[in-house]
C-alpha positions, 0 to 999 in steps of 0.5 A: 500500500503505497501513501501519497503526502501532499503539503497544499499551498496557494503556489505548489502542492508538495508531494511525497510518497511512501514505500509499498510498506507504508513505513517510509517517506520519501520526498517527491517533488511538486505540483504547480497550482496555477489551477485547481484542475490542472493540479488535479490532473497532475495528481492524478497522474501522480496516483496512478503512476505510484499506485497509490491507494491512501492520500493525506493532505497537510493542514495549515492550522493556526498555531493557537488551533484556529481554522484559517481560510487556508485550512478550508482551502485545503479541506476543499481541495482534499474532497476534489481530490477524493472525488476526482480519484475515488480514494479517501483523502484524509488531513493532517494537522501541519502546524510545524512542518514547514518550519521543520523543512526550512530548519532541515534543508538549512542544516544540509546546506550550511556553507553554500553560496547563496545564488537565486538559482540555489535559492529557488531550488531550495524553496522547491525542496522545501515543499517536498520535505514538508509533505514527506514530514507530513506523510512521516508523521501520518505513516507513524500513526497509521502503523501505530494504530495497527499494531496491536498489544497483544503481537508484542513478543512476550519475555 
């Protein structure tokens, strides 16, 4: 069972995907959102290609809990994409991500030169990196939820 994370964003929805085990994630790349139908098209695409059958979408929730209009934005999205596909879309609360991203790829990147071309580069992977941490969080619960007590190893 393959699991695509999406990191929804007025610009680009970053993606991730996990392996057939749904135990790792691994940064994709991402989708231009110059439209919502073109970017569904594209994930489409991304779906059948991967043989996707579970999908998460981060949600930009205000870090004092609040819903945003970003939030319902991508609550929206998440639903086309469900009816586009047919597959179930679920939400993942996303509060840290993007900063967990920006903080990660810094740390990789220390004592580079800065050049636009670079810097654009950068603002790529981070969308990558922040639905992978999204899927990485989601995949941790999922497998957690269905481990059962009673399959651990007794002494």
């Amino acid at each position: 069972m393959r699991v695509l994370g999406l990191d929804w964003g007025g610009r680009r929805i970053g993606t991730a995907i996990s392996d057939e085990r749904a135990a790792i994630a691994f940064p994709l790349g991402f989708v231009e959102r110059s439209s919502d139908k073109k970017a569904l098209a594209a994930l489409k695409a991304l779906i059948a290609e991967h043989e996707v059958s579970r999908i998460v979408v981060g949600l930009p929730i205000h870090m004092d809990g609040r819903r945003g209009p970003e939030a319902d934005a991508a609550q929206k999205f998440a639903s086309a994409l469900s009816a586009a596909t047919g597959l179930e879309v679920e939400t993942l609360d996303e509060r840290w991500t993007t900063l967990e991203a920006e903080r990660s790829l810094r740390e990789l990147s220390t004592g580079r030169g800065r050049s636009r071309r670079r810097e654009q580069k950068q603002k790529d992977r981070v969308d990558a990196t922040a639905a992978a941490i999204i899927l990485r969080t989601y995949l941790a619960r999922l497998n957690a939820d269905e481990r059962d007590p009673g399959d651990e190893e007794r002494p």
